[in-house]
C-alpha positions as a Markdown table, in Angstrom:
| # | Residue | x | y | z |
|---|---|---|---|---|
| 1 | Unk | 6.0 | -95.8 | 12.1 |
| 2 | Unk | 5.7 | -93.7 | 15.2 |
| 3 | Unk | 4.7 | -96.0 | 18.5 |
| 4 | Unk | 1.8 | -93.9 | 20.5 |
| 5 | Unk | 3.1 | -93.1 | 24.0 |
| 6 | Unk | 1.3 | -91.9 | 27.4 |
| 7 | Unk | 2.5 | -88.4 | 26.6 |
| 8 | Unk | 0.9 | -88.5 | 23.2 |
| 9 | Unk | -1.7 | -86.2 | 23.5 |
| 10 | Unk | -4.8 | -88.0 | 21.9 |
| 11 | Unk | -3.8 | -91.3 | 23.8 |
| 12 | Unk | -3.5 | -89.6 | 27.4 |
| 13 | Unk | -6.9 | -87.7 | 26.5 |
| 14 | Unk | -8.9 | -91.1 | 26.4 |
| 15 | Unk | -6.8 | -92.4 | 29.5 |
| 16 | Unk | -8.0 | -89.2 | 31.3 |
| 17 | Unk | -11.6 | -89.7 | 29.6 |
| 18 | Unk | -11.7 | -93.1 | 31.3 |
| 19 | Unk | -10.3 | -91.9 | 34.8 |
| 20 | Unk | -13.0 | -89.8 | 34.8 |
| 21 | Unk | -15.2 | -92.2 | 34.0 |
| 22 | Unk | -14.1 | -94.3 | 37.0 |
| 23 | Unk | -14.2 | -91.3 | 39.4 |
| 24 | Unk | -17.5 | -90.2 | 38.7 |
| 25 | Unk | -18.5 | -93.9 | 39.2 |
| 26 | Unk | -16.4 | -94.0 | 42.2 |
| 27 | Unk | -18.5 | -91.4 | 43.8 |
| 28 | Unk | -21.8 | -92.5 | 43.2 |
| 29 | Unk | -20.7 | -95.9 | 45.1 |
| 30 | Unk | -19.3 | -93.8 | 47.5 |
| 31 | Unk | -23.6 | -92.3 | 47.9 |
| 32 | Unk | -22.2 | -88.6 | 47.8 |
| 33 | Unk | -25.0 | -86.9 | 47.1 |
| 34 | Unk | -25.8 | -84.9 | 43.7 |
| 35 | Unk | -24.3 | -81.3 | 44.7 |
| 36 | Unk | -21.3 | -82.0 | 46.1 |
| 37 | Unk | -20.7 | -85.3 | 43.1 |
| 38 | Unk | -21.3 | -81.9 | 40.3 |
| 39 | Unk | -18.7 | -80.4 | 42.1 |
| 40 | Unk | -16.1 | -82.8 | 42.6 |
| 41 | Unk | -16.6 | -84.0 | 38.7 |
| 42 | Unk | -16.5 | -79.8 | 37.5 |
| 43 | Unk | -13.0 | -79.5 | 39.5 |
| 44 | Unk | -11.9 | -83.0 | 38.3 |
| 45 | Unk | -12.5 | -82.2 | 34.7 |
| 46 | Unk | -11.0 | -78.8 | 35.2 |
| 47 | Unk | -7.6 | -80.7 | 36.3 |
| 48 | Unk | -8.2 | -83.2 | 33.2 |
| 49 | Unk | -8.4 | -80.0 | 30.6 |
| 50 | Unk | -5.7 | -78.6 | 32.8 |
| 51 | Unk | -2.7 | -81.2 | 32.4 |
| 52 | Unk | -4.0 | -81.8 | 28.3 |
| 53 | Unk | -2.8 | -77.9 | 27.8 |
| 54 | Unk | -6.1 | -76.5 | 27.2 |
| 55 | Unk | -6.8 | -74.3 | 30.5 |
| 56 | Unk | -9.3 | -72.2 | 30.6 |
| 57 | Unk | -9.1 | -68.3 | 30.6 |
| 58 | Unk | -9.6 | -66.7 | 34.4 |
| 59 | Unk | -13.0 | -66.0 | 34.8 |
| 60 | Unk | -14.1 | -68.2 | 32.1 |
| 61 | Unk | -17.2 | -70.9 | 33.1 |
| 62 | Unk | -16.0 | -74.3 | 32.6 |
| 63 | Unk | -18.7 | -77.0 | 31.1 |
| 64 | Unk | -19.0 | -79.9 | 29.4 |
| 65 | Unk | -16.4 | -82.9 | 29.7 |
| 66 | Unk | -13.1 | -83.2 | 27.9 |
């Protein structure tokens, strides 16, 4: 039997899910208004699909969560 680690990809997915979670949450406490929160969450979720390996192509439109 294998023991799931940090670096196992699906576990550090649902970690990075939930710190995302948090963050967003985190901002909307924080009162930052709906513009700049869109952005903040697009280039924090770009960093979260970043670090799993799954980058997107230059040029390409990011959307959607991880």
């Amino acid at each position: 039997m294998k023991i799931k680690t940090l670096f196992d990809n699906s576990l550090f997915e649902e970690f990075m899910g939930q710190a995302l979670e948090k963050f967003e949450q985190h901002l909307k406490d924080e009162e930052i208004k709906k513009g700049p929160l869109e952005q903040r969450m697009r280039g924090a979720r770009e960093f979260a699909v970043f670090l799993l390996g799954r980058g997107h192509r230059k040029g390409e439109r990011t959307k959607g969560r991880i």
